[in-house]
Structures are given as structure tokens and as C-alpha cells.
N, CA, C and O of each residue as an XYZ file, in Angstrom:
696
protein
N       7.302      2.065     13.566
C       8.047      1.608     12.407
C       7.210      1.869     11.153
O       6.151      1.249     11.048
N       7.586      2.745     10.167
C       7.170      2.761      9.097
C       7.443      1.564      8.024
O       8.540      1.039      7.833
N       6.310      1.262      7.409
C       6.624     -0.111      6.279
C       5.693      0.340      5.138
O       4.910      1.274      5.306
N       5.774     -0.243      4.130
C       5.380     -0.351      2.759
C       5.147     -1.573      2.634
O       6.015     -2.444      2.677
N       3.526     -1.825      2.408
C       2.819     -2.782      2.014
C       3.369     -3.644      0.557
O       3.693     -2.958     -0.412
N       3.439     -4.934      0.484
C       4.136     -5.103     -0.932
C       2.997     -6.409     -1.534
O       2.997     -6.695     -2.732
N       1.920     -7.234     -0.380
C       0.975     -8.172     -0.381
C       0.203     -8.398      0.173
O      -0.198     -7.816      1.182
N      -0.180     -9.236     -0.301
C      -1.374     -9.782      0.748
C      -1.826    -11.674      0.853
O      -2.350    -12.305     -0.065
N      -1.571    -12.043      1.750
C      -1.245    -13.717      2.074
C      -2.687    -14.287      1.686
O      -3.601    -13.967      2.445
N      -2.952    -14.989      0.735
C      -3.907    -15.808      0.384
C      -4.274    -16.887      1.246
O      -4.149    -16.759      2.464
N      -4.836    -18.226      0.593
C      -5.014    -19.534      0.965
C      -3.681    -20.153      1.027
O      -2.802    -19.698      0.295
N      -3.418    -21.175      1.844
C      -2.113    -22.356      1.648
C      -2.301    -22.913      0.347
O      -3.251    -23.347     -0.306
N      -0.737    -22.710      0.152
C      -0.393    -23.714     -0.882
C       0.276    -24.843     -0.983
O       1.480    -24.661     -1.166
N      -0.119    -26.129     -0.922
C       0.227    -27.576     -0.815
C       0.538    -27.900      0.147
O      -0.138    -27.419      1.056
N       2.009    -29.132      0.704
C       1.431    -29.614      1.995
C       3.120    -29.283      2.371
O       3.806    -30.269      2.641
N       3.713    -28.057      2.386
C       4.790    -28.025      2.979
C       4.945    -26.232      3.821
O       5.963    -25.599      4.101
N       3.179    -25.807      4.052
C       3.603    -24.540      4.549
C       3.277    -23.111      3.565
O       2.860    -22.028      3.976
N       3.574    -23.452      2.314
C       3.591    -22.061      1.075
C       2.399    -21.651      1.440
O       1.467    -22.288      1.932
N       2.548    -19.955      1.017
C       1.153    -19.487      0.866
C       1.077    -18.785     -0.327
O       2.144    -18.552     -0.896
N       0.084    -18.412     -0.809
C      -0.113    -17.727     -2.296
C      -0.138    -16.374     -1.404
O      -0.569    -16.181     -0.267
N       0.493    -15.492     -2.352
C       0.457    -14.082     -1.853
C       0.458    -13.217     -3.192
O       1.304    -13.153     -4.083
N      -0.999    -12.452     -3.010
C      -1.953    -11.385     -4.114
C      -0.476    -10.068     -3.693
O      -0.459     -9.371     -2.679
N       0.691    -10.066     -4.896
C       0.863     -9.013     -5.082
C       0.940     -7.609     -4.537
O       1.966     -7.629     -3.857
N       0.486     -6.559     -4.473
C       0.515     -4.869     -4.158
C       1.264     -4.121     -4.659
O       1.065     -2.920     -4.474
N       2.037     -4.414     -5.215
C       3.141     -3.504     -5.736
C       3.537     -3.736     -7.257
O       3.297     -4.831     -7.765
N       4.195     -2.634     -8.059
C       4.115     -2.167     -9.177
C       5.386     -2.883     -9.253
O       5.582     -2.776    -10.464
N       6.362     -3.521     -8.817
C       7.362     -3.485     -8.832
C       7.744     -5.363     -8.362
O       8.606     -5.735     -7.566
N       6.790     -6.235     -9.155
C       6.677     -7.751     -8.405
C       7.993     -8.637     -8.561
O       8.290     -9.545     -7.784
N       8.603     -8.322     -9.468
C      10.020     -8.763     -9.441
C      11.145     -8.883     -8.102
O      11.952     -9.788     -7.891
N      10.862     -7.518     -7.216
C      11.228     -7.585     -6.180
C      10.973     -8.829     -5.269
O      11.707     -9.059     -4.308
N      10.095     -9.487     -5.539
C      10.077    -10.657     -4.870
C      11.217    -11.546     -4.468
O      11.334    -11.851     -3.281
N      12.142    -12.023     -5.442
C      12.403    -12.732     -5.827
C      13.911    -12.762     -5.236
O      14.717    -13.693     -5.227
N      14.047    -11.247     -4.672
C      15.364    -10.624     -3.843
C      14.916    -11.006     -2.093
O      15.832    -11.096     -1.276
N      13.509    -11.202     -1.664
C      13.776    -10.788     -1.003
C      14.542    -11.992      0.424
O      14.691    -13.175      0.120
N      14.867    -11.610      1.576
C      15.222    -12.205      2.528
C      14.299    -12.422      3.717
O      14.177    -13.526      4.249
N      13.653    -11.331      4.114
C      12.991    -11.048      5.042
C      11.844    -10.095      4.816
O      11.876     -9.187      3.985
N      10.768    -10.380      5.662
C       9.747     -9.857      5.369
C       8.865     -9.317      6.633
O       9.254     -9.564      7.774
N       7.798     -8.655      6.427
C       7.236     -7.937      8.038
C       5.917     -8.175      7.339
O       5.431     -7.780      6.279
N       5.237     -9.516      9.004
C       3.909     -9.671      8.735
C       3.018     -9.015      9.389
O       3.054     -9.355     10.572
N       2.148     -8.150      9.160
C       1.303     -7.484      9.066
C      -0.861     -7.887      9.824
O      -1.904     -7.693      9.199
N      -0.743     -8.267     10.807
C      -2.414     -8.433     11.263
C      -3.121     -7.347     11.001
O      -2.778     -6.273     11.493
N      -4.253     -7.452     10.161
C      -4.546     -5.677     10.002
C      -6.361     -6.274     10.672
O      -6.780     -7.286     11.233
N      -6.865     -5.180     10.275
C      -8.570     -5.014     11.039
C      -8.739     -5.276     12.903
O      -7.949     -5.276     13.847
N     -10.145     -5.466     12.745
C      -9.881     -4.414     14.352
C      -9.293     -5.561     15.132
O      -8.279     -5.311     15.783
N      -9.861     -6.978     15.164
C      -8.462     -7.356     16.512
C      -7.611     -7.066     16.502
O      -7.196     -7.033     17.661
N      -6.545     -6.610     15.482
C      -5.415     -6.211     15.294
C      -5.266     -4.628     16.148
O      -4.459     -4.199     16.973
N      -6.272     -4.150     15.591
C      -6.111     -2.381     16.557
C      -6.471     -2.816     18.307
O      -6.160     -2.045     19.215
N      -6.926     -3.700     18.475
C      -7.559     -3.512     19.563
C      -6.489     -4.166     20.390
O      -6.178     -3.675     21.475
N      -5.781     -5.499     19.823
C      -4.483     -5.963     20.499
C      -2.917     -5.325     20.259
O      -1.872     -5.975     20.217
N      -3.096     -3.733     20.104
C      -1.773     -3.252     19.519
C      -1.155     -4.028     18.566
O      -0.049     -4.352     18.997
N      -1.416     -4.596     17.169
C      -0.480     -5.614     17.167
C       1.125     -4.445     15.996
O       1.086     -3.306     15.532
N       2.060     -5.345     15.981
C       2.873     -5.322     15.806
C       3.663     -5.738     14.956
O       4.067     -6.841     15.324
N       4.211     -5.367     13.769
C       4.699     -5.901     12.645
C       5.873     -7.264     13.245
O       6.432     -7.055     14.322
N       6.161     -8.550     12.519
C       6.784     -9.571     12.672
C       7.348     -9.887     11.922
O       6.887    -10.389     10.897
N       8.523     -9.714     12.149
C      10.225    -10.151     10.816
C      10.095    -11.301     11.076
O       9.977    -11.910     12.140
N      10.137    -11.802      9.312
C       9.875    -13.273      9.358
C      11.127    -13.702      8.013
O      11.111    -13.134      6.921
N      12.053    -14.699      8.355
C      12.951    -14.714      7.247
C      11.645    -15.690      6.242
O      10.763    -16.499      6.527
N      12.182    -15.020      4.931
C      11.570    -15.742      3.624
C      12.882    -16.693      3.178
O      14.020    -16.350      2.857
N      12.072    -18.468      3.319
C      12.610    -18.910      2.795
C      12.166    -19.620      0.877
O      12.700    -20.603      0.363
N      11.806    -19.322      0.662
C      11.410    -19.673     -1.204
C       9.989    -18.510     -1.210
O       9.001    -18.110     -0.595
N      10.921    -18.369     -2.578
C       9.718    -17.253     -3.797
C       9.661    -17.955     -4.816
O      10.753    -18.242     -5.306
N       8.469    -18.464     -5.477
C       8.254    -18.470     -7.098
C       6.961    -18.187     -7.157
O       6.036    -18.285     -6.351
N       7.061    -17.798     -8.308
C       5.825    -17.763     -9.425
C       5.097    -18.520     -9.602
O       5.619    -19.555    -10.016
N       3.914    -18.571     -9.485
C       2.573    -19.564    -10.514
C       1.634    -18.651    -10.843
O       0.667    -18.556    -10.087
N       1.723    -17.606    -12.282
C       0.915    -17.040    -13.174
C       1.144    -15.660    -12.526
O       2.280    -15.190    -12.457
N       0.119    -15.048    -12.077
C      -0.159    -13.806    -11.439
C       0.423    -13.929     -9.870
O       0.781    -13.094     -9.040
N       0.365    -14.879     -9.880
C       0.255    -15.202     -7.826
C       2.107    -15.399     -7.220
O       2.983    -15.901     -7.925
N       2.248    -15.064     -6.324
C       3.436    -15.302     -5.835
C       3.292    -16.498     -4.643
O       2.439    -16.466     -3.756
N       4.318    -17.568     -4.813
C       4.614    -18.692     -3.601
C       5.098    -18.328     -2.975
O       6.197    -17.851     -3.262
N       4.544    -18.299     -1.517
C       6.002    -17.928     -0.565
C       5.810    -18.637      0.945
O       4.993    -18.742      1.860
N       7.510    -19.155      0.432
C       7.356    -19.922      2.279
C       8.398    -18.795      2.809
O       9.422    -18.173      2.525
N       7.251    -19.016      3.920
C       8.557    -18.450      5.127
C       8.771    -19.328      6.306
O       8.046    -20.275      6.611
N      10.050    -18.846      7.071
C      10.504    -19.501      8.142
C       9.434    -19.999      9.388
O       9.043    -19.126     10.163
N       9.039    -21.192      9.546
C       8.285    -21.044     10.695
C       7.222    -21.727     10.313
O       6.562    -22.354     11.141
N       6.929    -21.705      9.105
C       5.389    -22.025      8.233
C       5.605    -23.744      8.001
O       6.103    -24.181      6.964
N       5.287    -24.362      8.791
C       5.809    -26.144      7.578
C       4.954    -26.752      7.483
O       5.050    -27.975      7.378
N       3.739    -26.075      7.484
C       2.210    -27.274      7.338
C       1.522    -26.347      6.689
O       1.885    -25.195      6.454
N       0.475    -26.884      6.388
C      -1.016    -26.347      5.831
C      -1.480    -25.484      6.524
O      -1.685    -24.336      6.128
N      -1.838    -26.115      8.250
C      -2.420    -25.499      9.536
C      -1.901    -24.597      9.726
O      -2.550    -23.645     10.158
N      -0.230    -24.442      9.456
C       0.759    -22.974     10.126
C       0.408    -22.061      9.136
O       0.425    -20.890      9.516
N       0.069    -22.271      7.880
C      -0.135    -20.911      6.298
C      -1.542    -20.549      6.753
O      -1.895    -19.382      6.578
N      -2.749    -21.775      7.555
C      -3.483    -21.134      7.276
C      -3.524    -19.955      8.178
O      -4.037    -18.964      7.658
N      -3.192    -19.844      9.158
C      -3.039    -18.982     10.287
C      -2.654    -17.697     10.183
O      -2.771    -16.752     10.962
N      -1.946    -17.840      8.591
C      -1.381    -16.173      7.493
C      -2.081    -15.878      7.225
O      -2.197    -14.681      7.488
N      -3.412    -16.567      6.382
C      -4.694    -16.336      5.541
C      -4.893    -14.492      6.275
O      -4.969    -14.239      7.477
N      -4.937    -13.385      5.050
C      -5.406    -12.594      5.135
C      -4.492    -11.486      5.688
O      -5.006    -10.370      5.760
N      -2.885    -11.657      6.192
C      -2.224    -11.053      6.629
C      -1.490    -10.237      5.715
O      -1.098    -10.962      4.801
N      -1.083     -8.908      5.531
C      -0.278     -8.103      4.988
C       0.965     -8.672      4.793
O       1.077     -9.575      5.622
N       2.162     -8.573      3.964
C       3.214     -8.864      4.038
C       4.321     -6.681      3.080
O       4.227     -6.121      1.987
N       4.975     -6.426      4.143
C       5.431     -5.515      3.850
C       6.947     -5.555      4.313
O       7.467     -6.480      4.937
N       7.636     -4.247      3.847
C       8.978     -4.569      4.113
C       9.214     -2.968      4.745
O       8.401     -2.049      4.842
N      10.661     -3.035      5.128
C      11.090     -1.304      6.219
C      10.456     -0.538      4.919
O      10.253     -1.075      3.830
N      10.239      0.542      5.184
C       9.935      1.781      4.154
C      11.462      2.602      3.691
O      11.608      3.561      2.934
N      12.352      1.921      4.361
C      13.823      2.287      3.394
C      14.297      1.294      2.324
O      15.089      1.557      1.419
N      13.585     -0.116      2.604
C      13.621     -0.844      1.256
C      12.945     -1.027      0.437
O      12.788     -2.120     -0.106
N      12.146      0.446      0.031
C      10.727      0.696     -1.170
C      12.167      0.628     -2.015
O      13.372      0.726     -1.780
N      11.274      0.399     -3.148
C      12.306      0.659     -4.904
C      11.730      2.116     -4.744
O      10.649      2.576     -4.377
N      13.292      2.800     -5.313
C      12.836      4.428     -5.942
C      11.998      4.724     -6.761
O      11.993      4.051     -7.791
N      11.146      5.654     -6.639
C      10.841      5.633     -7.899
C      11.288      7.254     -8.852
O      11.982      8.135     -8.346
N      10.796      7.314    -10.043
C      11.143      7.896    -11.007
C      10.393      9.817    -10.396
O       9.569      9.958     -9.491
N      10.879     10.725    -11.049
C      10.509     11.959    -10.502
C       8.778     12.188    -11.207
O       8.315     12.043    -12.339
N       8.209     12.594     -9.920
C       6.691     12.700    -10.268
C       5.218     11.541     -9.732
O       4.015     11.653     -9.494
N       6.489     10.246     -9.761
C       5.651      9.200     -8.856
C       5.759      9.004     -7.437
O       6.964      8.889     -7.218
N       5.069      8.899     -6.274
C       4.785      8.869     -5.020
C       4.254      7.542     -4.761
O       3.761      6.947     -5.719
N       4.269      7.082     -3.828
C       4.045      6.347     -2.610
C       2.716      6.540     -2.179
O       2.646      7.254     -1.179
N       1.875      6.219     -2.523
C       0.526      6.050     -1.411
C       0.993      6.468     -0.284
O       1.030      7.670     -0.022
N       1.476      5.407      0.658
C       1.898      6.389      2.027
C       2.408      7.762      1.807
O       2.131      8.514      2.742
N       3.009      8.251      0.932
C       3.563      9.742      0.820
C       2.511     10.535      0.560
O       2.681     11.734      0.778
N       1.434     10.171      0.138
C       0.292     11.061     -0.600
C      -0.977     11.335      0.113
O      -1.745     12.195     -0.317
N      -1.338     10.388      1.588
C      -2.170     10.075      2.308
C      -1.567     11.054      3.255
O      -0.350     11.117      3.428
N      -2.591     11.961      3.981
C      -2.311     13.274      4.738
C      -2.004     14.179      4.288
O      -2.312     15.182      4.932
N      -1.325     14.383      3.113
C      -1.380     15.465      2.418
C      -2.313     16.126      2.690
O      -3.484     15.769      2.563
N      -1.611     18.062      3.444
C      -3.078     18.615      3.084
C      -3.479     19.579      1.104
O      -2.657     19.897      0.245
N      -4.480     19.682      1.097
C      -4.561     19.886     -0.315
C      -5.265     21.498     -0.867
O      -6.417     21.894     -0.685
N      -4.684     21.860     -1.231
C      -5.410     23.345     -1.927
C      -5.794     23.577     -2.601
O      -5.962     22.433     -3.025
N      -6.541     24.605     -3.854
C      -6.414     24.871     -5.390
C      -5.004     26.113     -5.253
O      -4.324     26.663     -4.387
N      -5.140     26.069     -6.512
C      -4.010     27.132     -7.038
C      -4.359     28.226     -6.482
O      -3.446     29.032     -6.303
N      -5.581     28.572     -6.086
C      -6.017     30.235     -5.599
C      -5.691     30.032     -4.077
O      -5.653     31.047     -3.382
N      -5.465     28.870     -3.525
C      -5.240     28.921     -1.824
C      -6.040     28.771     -1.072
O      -5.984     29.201      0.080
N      -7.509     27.746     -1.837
C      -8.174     27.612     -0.808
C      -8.137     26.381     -0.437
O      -8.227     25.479     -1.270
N      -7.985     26.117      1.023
C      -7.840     25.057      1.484
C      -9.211     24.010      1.623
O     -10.161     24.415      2.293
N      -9.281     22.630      0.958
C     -10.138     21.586      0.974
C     -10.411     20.929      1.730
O     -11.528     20.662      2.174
N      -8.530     20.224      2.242
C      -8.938     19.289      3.369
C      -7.406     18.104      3.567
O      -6.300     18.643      3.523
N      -7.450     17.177      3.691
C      -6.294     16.261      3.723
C      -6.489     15.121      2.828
O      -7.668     14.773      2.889
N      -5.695     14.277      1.885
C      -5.652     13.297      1.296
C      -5.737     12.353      2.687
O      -4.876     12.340      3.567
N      -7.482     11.251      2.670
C      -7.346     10.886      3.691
C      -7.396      8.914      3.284
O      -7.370      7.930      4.023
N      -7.481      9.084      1.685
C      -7.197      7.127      0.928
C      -6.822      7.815     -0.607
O      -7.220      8.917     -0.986
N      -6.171      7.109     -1.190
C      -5.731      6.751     -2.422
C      -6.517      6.153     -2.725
O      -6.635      5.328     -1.819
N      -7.707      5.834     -3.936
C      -8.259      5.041     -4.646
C      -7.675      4.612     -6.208
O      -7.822      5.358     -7.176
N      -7.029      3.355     -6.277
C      -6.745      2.969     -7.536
C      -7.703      2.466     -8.133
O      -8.444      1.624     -7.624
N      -7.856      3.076     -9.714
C      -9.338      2.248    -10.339
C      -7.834      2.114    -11.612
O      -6.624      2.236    -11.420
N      -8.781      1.763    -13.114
C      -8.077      1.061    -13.745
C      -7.567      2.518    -14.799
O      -6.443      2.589    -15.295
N      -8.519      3.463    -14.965
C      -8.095      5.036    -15.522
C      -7.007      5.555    -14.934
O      -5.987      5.667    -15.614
N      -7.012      5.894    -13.820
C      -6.174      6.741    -12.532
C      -6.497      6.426    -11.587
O      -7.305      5.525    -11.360
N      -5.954      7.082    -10.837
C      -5.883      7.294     -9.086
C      -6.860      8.121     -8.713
O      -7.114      8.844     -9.676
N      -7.761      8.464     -7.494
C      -8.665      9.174     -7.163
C      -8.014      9.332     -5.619
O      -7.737      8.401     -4.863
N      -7.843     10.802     -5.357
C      -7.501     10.748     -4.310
C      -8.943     11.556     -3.787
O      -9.612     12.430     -4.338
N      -9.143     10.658     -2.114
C     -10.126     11.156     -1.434
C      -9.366     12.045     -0.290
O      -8.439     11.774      0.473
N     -10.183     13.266     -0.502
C     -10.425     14.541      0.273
C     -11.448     14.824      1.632
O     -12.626     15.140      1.466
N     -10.996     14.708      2.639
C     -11.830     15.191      3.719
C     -11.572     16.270      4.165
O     -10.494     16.504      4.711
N     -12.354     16.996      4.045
C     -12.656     18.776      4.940
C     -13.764     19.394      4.742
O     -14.777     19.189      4.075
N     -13.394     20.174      5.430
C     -14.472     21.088      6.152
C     -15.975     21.697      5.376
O     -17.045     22.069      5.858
N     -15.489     21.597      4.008
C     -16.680     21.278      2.724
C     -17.044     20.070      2.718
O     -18.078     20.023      2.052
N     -16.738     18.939      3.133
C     -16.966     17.679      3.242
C     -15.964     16.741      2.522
O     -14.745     16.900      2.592
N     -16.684     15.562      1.693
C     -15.769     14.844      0.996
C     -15.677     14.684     -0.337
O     -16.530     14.002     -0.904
N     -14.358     15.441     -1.254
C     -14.178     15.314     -2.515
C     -13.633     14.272     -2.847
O     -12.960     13.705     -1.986
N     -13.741     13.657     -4.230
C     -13.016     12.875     -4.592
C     -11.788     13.333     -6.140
O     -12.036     13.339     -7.345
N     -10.898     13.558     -5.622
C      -9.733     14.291     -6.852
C      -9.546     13.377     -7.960
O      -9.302     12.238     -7.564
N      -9.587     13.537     -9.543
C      -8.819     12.456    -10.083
C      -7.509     12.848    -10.098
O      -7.213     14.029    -10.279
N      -6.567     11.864     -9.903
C      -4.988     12.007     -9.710
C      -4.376     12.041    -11.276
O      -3.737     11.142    -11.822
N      -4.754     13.318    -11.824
C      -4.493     13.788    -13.114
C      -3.765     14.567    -13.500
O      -3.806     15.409    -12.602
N      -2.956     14.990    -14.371
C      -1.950     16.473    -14.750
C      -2.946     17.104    -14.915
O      -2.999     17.784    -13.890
N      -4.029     17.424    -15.683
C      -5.063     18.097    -15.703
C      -5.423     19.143    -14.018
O      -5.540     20.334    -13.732
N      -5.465     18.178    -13.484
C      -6.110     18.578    -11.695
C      -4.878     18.891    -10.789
O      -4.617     19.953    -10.223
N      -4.235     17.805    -10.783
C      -2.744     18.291     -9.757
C      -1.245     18.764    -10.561
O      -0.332     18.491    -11.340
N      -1.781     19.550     -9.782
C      -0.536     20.432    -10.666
C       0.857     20.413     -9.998
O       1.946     20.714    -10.488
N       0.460     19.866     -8.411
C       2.029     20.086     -7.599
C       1.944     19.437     -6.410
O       1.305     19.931     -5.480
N       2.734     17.971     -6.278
C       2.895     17.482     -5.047
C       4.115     17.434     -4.456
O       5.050     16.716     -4.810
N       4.098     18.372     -3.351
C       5.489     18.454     -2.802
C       5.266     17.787     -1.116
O       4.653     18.185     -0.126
N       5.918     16.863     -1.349
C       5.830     15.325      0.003
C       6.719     16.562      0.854
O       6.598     16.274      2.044
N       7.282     17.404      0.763
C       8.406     17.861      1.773
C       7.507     19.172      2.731
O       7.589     19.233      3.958
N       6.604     20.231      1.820
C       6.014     20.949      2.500
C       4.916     20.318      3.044
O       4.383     20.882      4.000
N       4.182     18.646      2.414
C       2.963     18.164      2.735
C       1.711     19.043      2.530
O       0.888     19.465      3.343
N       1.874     19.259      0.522
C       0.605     19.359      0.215
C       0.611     19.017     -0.919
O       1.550     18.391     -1.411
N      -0.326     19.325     -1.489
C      -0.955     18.959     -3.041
C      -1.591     20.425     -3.582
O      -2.486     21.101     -3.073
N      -0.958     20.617     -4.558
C      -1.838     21.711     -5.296
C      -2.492     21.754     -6.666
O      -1.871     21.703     -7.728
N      -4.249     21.887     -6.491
C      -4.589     21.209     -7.537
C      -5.683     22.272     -8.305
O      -5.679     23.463     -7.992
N      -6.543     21.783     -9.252
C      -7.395     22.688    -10.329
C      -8.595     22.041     -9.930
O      -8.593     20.810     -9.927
N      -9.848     22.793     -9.517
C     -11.151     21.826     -9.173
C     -11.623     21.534    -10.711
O     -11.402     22.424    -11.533
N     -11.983     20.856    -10.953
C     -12.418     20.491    -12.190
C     -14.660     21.119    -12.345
O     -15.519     20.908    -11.490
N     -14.788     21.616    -13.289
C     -16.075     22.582    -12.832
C     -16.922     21.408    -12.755
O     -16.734     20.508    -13.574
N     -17.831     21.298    -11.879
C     -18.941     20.606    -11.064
C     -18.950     19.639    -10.449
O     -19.800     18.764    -10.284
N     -17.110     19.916     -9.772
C     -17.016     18.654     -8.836
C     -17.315     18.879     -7.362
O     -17.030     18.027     -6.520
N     -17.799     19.851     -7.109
C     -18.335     20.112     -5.716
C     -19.623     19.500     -5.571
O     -20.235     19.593     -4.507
């Protein structure tokens, strides 16, 4: 099952279950629609016990500042939120918001393999790094590991359909 990350489950909040949940997405309003949600165990117990995304109906969303409240079904104590502490919260990857022509998806941009304009091949987009300038996409291949800034300057062409990136090395980034 493909999903799109949209948070990440904080500490409990008060004594009926809520948890604070840090955001991920450009798009936080969506909150406020939603119904259901897919919780997410990530790091290695998680790889090591196969785990498995968990539809969980959302019952209340609000706001306090930056942070999102959210109870869900199942949660009615302190002890049950804390047990979220640290869990992903994402939704199907057919209920991403569209976006506008030219913007991508992290997941769409990760594996990408990547070229320059002359055709030489680098390697695969193997993380997205968001800093507060741009995006840095990291490069692994066979030259080792570049780090791209995700610039009009540098990428000149991402086409998610052939799965590549075509870009300009910028001089003395090797």
C-alpha cells in the first residue's frame, strides 16, 4: 500500500486520549477534513516485525498554535496516546492534495534516476533534504554521493513518468 506521510504523533494531550501531532505537510488545513487515518510504526522494530499500516477512524481535529489535536478512535486515556508517541500518521497516496504543475511529492522524487543534460548518468535520488533555502536532493552512484540543490538553476527536467531528473552540475560540486 502506498501512503503519504502527513505527521508525526507527539506527547498526549490531556486526560481524554488526544495527541499533539507535528504537522508534515504543506497543505495543514487538510486536517480538519479528515475521517480516517493510517498509523504508521516506523524504525527497526517496525522493519523487523513487518509492521503494517492501521486505519484508524479520526474522531476530533483542532488547533493549538502550530500543533494539531487529534483524537482518534480507540485512544481514551493518556496510557492509550502514549503508546502513539512517535508514530507516523499518513493517508492512501490517492488522497494527496494535487498539486500545481512543476511541484512533486517527495515520494515521486525519491528513486529517480538522475543525469546531466550531456547524459551522464550519476545515480538515483536516494532522500529529499528540506532545509529552509531549498530542497537538496541526495544522489547515490557509482561516483559516490552528491548532494543536488533542488533549483531551476540545476534541474532542468523532472519527468515522474520516464523516472528521471535532468540536471546542470553546478562547477565544483564533485
Amino acid at each position: 500500500m502506498k501512503y503519504l506521510i502527513i505527521g508525526r504523533i507527539g506527547r498526549p494531550h490531556g486526560l481524554r486520549g488526544e495527541v499533539k501531532l507535528r504537522p508534515e505537510t504543506d497543505f495543514p488545513e487538510r486536517f480538519a477534513q479528515l475521517r480516517r487515518v493510517l498509523l504508521i510504526q516506523e524504525g527497526a522494530a517496525a522493519q523487523k516485525e513487518g509492521a503494517t499500516p492501521q486505519s484508524v477512524a479520526v474522531e476530533g481535529v483542532r488547533r493549538q498554535h502550530e500543533t494539531i489535536l487529534l483524537k482518534l478512535a480507540g485512544t481514551d486515556s493518556p496510557e492509550a496516546a502514549r503508546e502513539l508517541t512517535g508514530m507516523a500518521v499518513a493517508v492512501p497516496w490517492e488522497e494527496r492534495v494535487p498539486l500545481g504543475k512543476g511541484a512533486f511529492y517527495v515520494g515521486e522524487i525519491v528513486g529517480l534516476r538522475v543525469r546531466t543534460v550531456a547524459g551522464e548518468a550519476l545515480g538515483r535520488v536516494a532522500e529529499v533534504i528540506r532545509t529552509a533555502a531549498h530542497d537538496l536532493y541526495r544522489v547515490e552512484g557509482p561516483g559516490g554521493e552528491i548532494l543536488l540543490p533542488a533549483t531551476r538553476d540545476v534541474v532542468h527536467e523532472v519527468d515522474v513518468g520516464k523516472g528521471e531528473i535532468v540536471v546542470t552540475l553546478p562547477p565544483g560540486l564533485r
